[in-house]
VOGU-911803 format. One record per residue: residue number from 1; residue in one letter; x, y, z of N, C-alpha, C in turn. Coordinates in steps of 0.02 Angstrom, whole numbers. Each point is the difference from the previous one (the first is absolute). Layout:
<pts>
<NUM,'a',<X,Y,Z>,<X,Y,Z>,<X,Y,Z>>;
...
</pts>
This chain:
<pts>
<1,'x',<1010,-86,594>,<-67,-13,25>,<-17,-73,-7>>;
<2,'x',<-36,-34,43>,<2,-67,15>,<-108,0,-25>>;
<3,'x',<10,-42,-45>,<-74,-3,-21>,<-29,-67,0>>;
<4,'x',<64,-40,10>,<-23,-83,13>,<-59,-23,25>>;
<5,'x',<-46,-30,-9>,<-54,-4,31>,<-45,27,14>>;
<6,'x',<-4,78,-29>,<-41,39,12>,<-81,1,-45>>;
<7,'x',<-40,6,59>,<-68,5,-56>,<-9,59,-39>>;
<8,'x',<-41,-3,-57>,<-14,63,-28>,<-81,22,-12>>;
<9,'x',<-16,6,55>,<-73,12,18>,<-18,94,-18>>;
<10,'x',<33,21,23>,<-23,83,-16>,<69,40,-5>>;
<11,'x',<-7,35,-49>,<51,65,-8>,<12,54,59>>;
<12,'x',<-52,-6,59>,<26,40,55>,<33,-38,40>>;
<13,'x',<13,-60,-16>,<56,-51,47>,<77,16,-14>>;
<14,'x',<-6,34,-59>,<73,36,-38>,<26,47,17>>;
<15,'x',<59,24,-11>,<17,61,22>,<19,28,-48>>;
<16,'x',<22,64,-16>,<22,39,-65>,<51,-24,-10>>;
<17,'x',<51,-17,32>,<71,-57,-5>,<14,-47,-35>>;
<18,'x',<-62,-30,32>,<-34,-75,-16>,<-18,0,-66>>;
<19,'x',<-62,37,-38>,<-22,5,-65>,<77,18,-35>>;
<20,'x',<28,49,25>,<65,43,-44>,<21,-74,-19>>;
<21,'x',<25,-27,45>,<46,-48,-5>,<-31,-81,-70>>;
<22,'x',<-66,-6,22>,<-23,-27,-62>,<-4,7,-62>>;
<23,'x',<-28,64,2>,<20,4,-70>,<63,30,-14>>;
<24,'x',<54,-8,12>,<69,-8,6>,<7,-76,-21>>;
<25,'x',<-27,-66,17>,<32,-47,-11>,<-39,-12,-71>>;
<26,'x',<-35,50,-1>,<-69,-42,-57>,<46,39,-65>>;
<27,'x',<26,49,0>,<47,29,-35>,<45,-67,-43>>;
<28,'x',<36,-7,62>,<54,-74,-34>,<-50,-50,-43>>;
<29,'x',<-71,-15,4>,<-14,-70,-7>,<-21,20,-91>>;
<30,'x',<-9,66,-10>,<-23,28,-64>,<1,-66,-49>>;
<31,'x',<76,-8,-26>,<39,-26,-46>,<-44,-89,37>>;
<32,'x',<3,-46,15>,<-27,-53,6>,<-63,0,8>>;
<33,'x',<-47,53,11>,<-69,18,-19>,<-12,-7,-72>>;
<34,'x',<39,20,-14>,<13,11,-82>,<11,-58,-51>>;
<35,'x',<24,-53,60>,<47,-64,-42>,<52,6,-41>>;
<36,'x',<41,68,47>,<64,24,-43>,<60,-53,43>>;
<37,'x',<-28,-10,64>,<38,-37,46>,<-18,-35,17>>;
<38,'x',<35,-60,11>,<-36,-59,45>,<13,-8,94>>;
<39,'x',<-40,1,25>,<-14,7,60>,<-3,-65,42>>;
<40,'x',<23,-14,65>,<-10,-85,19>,<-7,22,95>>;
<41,'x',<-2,59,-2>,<-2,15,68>,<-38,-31,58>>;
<42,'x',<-66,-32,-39>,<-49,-35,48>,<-13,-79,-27>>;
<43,'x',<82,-10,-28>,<-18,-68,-45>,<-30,-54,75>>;
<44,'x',<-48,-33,-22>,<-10,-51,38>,<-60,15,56>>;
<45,'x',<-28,68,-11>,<-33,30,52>,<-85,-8,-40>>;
<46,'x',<-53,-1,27>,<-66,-23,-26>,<-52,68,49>>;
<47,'x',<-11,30,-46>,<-51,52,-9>,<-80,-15,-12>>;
<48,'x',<-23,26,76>,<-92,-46,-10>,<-17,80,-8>>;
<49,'x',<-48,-13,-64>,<-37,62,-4>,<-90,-8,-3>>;
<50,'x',<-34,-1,60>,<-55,15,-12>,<-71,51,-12>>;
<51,'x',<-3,0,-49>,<-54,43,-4>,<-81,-14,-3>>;
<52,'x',<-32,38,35>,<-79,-18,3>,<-32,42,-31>>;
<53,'x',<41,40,-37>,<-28,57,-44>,<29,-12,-47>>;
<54,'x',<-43,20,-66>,<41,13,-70>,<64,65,-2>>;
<55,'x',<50,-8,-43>,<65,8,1>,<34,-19,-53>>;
<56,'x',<8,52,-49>,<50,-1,-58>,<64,17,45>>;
<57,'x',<13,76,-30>,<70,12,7>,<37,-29,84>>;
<58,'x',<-27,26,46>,<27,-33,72>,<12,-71,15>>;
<59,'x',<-51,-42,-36>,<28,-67,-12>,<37,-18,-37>>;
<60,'x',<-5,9,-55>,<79,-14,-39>,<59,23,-6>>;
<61,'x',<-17,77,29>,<63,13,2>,<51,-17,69>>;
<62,'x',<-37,-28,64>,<22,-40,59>,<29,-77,-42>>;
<63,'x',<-30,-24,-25>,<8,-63,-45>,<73,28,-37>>;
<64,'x',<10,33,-49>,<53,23,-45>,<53,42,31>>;
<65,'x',<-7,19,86>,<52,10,31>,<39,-51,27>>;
<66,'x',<-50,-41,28>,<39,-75,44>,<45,-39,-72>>;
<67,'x',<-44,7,-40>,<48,-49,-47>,<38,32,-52>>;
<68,'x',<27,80,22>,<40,40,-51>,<67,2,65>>;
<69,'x',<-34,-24,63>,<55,-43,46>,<28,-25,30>>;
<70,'x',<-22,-78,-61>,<12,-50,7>,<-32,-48,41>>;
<71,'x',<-58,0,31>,<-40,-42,28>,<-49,13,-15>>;
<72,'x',<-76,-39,40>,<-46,-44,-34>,<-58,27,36>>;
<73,'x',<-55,2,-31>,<-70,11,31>,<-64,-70,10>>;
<74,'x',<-39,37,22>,<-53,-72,18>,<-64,41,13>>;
<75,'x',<-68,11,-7>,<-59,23,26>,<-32,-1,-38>>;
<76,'x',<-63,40,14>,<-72,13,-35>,<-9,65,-23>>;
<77,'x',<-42,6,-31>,<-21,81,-25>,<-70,-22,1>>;
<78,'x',<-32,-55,28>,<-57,2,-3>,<-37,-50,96>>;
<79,'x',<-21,25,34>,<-41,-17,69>,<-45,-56,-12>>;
<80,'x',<-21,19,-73>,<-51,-89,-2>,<9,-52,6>>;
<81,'x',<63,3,-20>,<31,-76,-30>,<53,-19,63>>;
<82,'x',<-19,44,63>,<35,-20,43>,<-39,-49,83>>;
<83,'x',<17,3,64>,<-23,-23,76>,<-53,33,-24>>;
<84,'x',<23,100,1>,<-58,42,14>,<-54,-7,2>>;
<85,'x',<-8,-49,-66>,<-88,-1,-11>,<-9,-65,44>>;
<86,'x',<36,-23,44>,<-20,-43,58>,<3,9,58>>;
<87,'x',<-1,76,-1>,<-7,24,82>,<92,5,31>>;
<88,'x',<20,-18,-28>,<84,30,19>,<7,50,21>>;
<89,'x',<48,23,48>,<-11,72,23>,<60,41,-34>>;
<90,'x',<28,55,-7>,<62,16,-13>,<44,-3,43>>;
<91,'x',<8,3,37>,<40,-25,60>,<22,-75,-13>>;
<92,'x',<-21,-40,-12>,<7,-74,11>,<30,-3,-95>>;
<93,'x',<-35,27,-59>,<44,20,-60>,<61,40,0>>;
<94,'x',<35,18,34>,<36,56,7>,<48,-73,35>>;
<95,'x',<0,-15,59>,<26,-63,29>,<33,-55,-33>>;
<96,'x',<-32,2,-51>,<0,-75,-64>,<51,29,-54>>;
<97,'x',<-19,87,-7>,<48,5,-44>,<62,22,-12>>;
<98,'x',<17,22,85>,<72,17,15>,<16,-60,10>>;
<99,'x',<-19,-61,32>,<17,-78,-11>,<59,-21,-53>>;
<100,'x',<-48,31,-78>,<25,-35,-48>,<46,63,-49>>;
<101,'x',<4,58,19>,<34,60,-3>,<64,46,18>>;
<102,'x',<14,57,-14>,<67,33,64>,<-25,57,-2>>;
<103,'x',<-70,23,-45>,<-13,75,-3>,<-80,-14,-21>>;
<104,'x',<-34,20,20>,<-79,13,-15>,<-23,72,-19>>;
<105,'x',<-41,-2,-53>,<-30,66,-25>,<-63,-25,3>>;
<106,'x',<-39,52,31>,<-83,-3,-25>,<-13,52,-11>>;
<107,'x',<-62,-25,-28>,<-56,75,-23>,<-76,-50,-7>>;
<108,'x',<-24,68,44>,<-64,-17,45>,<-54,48,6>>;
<109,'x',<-53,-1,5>,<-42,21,-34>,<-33,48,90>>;
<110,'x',<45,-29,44>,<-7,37,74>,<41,39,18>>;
<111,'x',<-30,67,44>,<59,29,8>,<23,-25,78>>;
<112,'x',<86,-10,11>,<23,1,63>,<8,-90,-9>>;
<113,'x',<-12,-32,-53>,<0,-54,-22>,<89,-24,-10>>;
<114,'x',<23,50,0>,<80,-22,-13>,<36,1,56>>;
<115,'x',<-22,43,37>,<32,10,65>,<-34,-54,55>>;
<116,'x',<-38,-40,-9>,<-21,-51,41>,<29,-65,-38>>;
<117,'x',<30,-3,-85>,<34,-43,4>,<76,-4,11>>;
<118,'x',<18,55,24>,<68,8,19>,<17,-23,80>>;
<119,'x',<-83,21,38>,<24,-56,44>,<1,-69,0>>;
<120,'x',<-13,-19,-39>,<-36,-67,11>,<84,-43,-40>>;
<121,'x',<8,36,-38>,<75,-29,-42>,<57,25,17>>;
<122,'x',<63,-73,-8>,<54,-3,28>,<36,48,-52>>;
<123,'x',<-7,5,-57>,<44,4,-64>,<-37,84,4>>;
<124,'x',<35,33,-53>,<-35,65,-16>,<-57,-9,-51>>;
<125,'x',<-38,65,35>,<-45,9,-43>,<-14,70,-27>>;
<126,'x',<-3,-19,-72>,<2,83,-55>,<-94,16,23>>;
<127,'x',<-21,63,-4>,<-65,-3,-26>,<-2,25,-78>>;
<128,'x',<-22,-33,-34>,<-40,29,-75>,<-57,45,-18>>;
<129,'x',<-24,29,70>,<-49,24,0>,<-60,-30,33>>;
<130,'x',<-33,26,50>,<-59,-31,61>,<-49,59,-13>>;
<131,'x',<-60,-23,-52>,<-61,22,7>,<13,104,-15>>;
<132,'x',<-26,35,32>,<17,61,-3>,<52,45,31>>;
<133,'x',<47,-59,39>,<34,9,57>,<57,34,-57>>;
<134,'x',<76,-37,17>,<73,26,-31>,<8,-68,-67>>;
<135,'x',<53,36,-20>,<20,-28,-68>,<89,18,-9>>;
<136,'x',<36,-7,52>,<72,-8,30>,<38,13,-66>>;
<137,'x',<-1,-64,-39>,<52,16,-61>,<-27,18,-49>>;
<138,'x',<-56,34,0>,<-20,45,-74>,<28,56,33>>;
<139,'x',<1,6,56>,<0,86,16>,<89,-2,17>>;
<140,'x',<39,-51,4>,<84,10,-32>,<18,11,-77>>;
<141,'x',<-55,-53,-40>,<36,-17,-51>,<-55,94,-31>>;
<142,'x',<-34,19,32>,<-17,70,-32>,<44,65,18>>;
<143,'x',<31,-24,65>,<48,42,19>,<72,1,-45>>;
<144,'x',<-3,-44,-21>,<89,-31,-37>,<-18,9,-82>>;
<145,'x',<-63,12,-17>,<-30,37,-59>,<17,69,-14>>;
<146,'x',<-33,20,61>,<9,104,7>,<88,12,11>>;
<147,'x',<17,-45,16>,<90,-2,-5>,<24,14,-58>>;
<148,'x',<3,-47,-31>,<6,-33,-79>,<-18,47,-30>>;
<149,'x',<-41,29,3>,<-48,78,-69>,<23,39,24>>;
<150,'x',<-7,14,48>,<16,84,32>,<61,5,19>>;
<151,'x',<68,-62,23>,<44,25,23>,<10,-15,95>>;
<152,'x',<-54,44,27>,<-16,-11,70>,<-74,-7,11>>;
<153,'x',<-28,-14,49>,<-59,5,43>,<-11,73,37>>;
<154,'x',<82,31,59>,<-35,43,18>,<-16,53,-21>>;
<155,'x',<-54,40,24>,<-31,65,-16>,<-45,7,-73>>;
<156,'x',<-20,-32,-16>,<-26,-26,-49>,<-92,-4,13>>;
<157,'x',<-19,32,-59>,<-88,19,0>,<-23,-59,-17>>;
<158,'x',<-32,-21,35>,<-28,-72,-22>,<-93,-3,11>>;
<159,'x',<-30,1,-46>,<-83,-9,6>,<-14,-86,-5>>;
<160,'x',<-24,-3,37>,<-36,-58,3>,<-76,-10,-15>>;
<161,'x',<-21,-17,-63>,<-63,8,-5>,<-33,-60,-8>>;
<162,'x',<-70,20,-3>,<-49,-53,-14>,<-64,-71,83>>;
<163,'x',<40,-48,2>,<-41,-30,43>,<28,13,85>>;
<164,'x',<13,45,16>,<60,18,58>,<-51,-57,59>>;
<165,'x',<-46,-3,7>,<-35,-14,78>,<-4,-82,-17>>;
<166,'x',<-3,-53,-57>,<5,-73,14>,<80,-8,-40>>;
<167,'x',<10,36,-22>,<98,-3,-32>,<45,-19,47>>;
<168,'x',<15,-60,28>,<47,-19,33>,<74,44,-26>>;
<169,'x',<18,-22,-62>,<59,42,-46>,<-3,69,43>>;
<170,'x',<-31,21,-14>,<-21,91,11>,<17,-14,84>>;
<171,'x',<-23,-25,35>,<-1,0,69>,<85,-7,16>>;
<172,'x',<39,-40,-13>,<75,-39,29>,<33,73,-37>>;
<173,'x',<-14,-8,-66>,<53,46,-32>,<-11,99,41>>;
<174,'x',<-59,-3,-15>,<19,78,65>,<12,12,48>>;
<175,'x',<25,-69,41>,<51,-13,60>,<46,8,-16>>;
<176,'x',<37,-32,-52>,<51,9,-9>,<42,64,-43>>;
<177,'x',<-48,27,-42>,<1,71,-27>,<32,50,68>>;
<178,'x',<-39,-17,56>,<14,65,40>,<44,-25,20>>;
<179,'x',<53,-43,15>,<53,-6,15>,<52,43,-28>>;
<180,'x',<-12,12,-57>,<35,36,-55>,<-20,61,-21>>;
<181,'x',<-27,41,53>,<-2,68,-6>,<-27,12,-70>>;
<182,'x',<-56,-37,-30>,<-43,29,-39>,<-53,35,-21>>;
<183,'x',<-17,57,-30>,<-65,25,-2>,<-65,-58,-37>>;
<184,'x',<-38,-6,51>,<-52,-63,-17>,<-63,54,-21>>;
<185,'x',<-35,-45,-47>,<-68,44,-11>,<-21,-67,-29>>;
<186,'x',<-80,-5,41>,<-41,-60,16>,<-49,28,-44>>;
<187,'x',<-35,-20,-55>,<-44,-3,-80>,<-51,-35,19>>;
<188,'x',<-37,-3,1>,<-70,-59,-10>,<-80,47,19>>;
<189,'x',<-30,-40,-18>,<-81,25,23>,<-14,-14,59>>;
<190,'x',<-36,35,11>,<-36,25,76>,<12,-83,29>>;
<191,'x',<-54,-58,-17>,<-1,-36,8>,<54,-69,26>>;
<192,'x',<63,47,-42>,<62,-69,8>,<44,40,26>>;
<193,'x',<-2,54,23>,<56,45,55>,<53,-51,60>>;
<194,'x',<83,16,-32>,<29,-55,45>,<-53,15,92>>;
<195,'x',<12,-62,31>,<-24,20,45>,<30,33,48>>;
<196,'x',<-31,31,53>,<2,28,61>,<89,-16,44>>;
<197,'x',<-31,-51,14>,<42,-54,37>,<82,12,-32>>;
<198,'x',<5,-12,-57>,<71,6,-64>,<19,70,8>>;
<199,'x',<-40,65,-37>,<5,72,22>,<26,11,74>>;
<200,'x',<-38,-17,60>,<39,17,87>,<80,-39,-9>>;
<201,'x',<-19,-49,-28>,<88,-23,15>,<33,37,-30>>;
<202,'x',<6,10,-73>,<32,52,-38>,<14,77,27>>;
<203,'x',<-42,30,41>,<-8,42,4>,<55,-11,71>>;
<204,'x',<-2,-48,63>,<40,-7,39>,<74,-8,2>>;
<205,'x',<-8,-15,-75>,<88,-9,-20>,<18,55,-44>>;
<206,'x',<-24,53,7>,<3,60,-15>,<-7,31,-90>>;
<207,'x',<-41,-61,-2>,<-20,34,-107>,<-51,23,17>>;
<208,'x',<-21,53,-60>,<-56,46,13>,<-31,-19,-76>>;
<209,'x',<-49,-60,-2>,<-7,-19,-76>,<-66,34,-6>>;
<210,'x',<3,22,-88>,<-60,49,-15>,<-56,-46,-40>>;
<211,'x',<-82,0,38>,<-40,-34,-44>,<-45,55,-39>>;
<212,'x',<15,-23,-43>,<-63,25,-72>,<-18,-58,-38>>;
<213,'x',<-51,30,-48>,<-37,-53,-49>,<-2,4,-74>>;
<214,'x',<61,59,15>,<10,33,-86>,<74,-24,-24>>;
<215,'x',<-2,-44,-39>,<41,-27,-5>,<45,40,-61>>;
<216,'x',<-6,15,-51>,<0,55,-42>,<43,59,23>>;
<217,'x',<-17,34,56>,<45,57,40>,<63,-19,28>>;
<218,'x',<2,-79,30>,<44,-21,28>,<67,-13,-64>>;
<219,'x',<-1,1,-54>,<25,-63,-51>,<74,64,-16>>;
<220,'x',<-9,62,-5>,<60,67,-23>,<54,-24,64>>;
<221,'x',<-28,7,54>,<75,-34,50>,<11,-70,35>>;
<222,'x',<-35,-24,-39>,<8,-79,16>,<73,-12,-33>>;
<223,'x',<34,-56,69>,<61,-48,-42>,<-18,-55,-23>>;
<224,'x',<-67,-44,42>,<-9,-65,-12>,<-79,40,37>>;
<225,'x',<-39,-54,-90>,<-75,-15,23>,<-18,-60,3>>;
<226,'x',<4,-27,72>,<-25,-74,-2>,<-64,-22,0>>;
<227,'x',<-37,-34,-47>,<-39,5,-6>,<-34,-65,20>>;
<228,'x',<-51,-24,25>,<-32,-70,47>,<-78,-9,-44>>;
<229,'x',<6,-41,-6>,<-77,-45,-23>,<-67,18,63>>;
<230,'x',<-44,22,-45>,<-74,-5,56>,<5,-78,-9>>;
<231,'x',<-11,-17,56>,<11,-74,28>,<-77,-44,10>>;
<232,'x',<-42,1,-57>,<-59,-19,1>,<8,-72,51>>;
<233,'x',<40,-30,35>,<3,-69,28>,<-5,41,75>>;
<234,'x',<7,47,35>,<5,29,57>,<-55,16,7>>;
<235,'x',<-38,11,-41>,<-87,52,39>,<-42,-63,25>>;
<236,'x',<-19,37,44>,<-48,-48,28>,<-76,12,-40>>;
<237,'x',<0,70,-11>,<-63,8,-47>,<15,29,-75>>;
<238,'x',<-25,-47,-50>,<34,-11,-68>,<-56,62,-23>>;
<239,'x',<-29,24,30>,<-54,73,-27>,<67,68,-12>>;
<240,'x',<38,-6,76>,<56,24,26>,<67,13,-55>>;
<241,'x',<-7,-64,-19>,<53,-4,-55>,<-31,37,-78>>;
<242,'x',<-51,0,-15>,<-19,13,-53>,<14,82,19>>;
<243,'x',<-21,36,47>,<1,88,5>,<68,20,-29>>;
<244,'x',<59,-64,19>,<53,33,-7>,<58,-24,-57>>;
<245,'x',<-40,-62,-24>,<39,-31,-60>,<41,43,-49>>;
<246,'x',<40,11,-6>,<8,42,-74>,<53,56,41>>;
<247,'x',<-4,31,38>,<9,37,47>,<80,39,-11>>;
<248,'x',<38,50,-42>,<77,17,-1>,<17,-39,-54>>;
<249,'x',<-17,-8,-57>,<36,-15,-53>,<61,34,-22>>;
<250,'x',<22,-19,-14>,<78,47,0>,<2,-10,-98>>;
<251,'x',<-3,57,-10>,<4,-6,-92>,<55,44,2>>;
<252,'x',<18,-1,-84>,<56,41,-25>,<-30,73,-16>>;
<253,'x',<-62,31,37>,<1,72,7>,<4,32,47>>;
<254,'x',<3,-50,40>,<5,9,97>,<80,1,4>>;
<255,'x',<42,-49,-24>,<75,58,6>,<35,0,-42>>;
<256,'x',<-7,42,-56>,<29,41,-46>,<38,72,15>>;
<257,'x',<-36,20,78>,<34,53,58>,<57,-46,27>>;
<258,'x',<0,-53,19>,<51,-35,49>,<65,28,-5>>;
<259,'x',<29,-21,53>,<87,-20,-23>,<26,-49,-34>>;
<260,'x',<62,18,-41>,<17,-39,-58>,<0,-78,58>>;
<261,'x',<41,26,40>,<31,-57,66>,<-39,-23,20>>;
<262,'x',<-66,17,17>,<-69,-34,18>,<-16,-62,-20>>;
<263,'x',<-2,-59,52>,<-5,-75,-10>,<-74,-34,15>>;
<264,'x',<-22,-29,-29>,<-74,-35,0>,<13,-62,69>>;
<265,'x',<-36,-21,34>,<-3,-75,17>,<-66,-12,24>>;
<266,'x',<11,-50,-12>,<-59,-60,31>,<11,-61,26>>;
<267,'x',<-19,-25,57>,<18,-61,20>,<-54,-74,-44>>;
<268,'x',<-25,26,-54>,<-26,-40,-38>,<-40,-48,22>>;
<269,'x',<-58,-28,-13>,<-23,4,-62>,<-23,58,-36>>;
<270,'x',<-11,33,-40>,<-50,53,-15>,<-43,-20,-34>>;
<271,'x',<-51,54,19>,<-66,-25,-58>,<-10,50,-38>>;
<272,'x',<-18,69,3>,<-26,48,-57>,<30,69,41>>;
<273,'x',<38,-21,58>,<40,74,8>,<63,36,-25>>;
<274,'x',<10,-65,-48>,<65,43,-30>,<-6,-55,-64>>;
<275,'x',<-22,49,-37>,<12,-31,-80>,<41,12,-41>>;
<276,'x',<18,-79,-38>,<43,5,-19>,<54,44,-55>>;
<277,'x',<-37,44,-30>,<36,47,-40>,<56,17,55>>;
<278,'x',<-4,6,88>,<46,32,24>,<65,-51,13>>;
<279,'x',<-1,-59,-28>,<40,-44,7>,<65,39,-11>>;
<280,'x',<-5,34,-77>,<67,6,-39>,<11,67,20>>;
<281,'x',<-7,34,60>,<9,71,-3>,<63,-22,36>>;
<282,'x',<47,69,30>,<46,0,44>,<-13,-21,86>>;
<283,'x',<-67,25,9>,<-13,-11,42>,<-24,-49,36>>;
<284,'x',<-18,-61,-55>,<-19,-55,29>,<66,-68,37>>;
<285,'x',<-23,-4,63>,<69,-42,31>,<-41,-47,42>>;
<286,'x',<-70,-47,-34>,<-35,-32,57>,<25,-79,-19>>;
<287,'x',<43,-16,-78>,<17,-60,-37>,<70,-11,37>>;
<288,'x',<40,51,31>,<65,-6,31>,<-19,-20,50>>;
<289,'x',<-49,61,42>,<0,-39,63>,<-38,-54,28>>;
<290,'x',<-19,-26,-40>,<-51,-99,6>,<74,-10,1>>;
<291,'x',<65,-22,-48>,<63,-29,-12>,<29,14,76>>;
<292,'x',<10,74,20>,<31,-6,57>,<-23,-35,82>>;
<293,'x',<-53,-29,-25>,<-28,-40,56>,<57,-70,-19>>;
<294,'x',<43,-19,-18>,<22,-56,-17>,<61,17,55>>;
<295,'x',<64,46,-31>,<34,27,53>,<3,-7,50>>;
<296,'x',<-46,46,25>,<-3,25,52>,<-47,-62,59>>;
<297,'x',<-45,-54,-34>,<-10,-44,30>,<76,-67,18>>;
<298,'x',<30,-9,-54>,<67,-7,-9>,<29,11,66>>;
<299,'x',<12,72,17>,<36,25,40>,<-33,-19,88>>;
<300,'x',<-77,2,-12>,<-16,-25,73>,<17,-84,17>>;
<301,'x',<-25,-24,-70>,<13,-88,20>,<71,-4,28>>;
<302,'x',<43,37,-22>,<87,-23,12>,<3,24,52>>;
<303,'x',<-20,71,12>,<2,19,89>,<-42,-32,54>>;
<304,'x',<-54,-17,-27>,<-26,-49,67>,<33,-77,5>>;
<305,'x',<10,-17,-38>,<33,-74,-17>,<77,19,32>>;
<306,'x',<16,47,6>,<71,0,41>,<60,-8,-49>>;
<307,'x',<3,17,-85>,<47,-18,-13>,<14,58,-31>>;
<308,'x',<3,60,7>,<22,61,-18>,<13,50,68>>;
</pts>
C-alpha cells in the first residue's frame, strides 16, 4: 500500500486494509517508541505541528514520534503568539508552514478546518483533531489499544460512554468500530446522545448500535468501556454543562460484575469520571493507551513521509 503523501483528515478516507495495515507497521515501531531502538527513518525530515488548541498527549506525543525517528519538529501550541492574532487566515498559515516543513499536523478549534488545509498544502496534512468534527489518530492509536488488550478488535462489545454528541474521539472511533463487526452501545444523557447524523451512517454500514443511559447494565458484557470527558469547552450554554457535569462515573462498584478481560479507556484528559483508585485494577488500560499514541503516530509519519 502506497501512503506517500497522503493526508490524514478523517478515518472514513481509510479502508479496513488501510487501518489493518497501520497498525501493522505501528506494531514494528513498539521497541523505538520505547527507546529500545534507535530509529533514523525520517533523519533530516522537519515536522510542523500546529496547534490552536491546548494539547498534552497529541502534541507530544507527534513531537516524541518525529524524533523517536530521527527528525525534527518546529510550531506552536499556542495561536497568540502567532499572524493569527493579525488577521492571518489559515490557508495562507498552512502555506508558510508546508514551506518550511514535509508533514503538517493541526488541531483546530473548527470543524472541516483540516480538510481545507489539505487543500491548500503541498506536503501532507495529519488532522489532530478539528473542533467537534474527527480525531484520525486517536481513533488508530485506540484501535491498536483494543488490539494490544484484547488480542483482536473483531466482534467485540464495545460501550462508548459519556460526551457522545461534542466527542470528536467518540465520533471517528465508531466509524471505525463498525468496520470491525462490533457490538456498539452508545452511553450518555439525553442531552449528549451521539448524534443523528453518526447513528444513519452506522446504521448504513450495517451496525445496529444500542443507545441507553444506564451505564451500570451495560458493564457484565462489556469488552472495552471507553469512557469520554463531558467537554465543558463545547457547550454553548455553560447552564447546559452544569445539568450534566458529573454524569457516568465509573467507580469500583460499577464493575466488580465485569469481565476479568474487561479494559477501561479514555482518550484523556479526565476529570472526575474515573477515579483514581481504578488506576491499579486489571482493568484499567487508559496509561497504555496515551503511550500507544507514540507508535502508532510513528507508524503514520513513516507512511506518509514515504519511507516505509
Amino acid at each position: 500500500m502506497n501512503f506517500k503523501g497522503k493526508d490524514v483528515v478523517s478515518i472514513r478516507d481509510f479502508s479496513k486494509k488501510e487501518i489493518e495495515h497501520i497498525l501493522s507497521v505501528a506494531k514494528t515501531m513498539v521497541p523505538a517508541a520505547k527507546g529500545q531502538e534507535i530509529s533514523e527513518l525520517m533523519k533530516g525530515k522537519i515536522l510542523a505541528t500546529l496547534f490552536y488548541e491546548p494539547s498534552t498527549r497529541t502534541n507530544l506525543s507527534f513531537k516524541a514520534a518525529m524524533l523517536r525517528l530521527g527528525g525534527s519538529t518546529l510550531g506552536f501550541t499556542d495561536a497568540k503568539g502567532t499572524s493569527a492574532t493579525k488577521g492571518e487566515t489559515l490557508a495562507d498559515t498552512i502555506r508558510m508552514a508546508e514551506a518550511y516543513s514535509d508533514i503538517v499536523v493541526l488541531r483546530h478549534p473548527q470543524e472541516g478546518s483540516a480538510r481545507l488545509a489539505a487543500q491548500f498544502s503541498k506536503q501532507p496534512v495529519i488532522n489532530a483533531g478539528d473542533g467537534a468534527g474527527q480525531h484520525p489518530t486517536q481513533t488508530l492509536l485506540d484501535l491498536f489499544t483494543i488490539q494490544d488488550e484484547l488480542g483482536s478488535i473483531e466482534g467485540k462489545n464495545i460501550a462508548l460512554v459519556g460526551d457522545l454528541r461534542y466527542g470528536r474521539t467518540a465520533h471517528s472511533l465508531a466509524h471505525a468500530l463498525a468496520m470491525f463487526d462490533t457490538k456498539l452501545t452508545f452511553v450518555s444523557p439525553r442531552t449528549l446522545k451521539m448524534p443523528g447524523e453518526v447513528i444513519r451512517h452506522l446504521e448504513d454500514e450495517g451496525a445496529e448500535p444500542v443507545i441507553s443511559d444506564d451505564l451500570e447494565s451495560v458493564i457484565p458484557d462489556s469488552d472495552i468501556i471507553y469512557v469520554t470527558r463531558i467537554q465543558k469547552e463545547r457547550f454553548p450554554d455553560p447552564a447546559e454543562y452544569i445539568k450534566v457535569a458529573g454524569s457516568y462515573r465509573l467507580d469500583q462498584d460499577m464493575i466488580k460484575n465485569a469481565k476479568q478481560t474487561m479494559r477501561i479507556m479514555h482518550p484523556l484528559p479526565r476529570v472526575n469520571e474515573i477515579p483514581p483508585e481504578i488506576d491499579a485494577t486489571v482493568h484499567s488500560a487508559y496509561f497504555r493507551q496515551a503511550f500507544n499514541g507514540v507508535p502508532v503516530r510513528m507508524a503514520l509519519l513513516a507512511l506518509v513521509g514515504g519511507v516505509v
